[in-house]
C-alpha positions in Angstrom: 16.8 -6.9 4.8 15.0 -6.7 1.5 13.1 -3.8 1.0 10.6 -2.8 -1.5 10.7 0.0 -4.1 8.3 2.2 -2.6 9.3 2.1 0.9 12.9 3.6 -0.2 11.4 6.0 -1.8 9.1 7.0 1.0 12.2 7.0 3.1 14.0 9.2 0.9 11.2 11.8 0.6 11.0 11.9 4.2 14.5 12.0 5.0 14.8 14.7 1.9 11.6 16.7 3.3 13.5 16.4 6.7 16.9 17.5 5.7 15.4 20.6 4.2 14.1 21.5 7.5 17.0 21.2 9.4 19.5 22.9 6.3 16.9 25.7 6.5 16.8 26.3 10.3 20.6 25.5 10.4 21.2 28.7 7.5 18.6 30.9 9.0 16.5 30.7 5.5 13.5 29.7 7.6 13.1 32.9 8.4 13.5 34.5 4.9 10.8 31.8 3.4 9.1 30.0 6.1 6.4 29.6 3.8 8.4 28.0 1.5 10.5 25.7 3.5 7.2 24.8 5.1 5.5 23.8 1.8 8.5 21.5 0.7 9.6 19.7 3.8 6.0 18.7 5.2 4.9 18.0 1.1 8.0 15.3 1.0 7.2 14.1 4.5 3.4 13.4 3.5 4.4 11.7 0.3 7.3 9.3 2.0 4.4 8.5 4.6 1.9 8.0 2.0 4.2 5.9 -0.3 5.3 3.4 2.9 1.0 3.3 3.8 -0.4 2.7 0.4 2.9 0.9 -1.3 0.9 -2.4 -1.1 -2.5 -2.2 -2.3 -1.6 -2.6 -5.8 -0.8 -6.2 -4.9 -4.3 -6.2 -2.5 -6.2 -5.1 -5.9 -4.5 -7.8 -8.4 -5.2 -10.3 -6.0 -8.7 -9.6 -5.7 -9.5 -8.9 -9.5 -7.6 -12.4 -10.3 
């Protein structure tokens, strides 16, 4: 299985973003900074997502300018 650049780092972010979460809950930190833990872990989720969804259109573009 060869996978690309930007879909392992999408799944690191989102397994990063994810393990933060469950470290947090696990320690009881959520509830000393829930804002905090919120802003990390769902910022590193969105950017893994958004990495894996738009990874590819650099390719789409070149092709089209050539």
């Amino acid at each position: 299985m060869n996978m690309e650049s930007h879909v392992k780092w999408g799944l690191g972010f989102i397994f990063l973003g994810i393990a933060i979460t469950f470290v947090s809950l696990g320690l009881h930190l959520f509830i000393a900074t829930p804002f905090l833990t919120i802003i990390y872990s769902v910022s590193l989720i969105l950017i893994g997502i958004a990495l894996i969804m738009f990874g590819k259109r650099e390719r789409k573009i070149e092709e089209v300018v050539k």
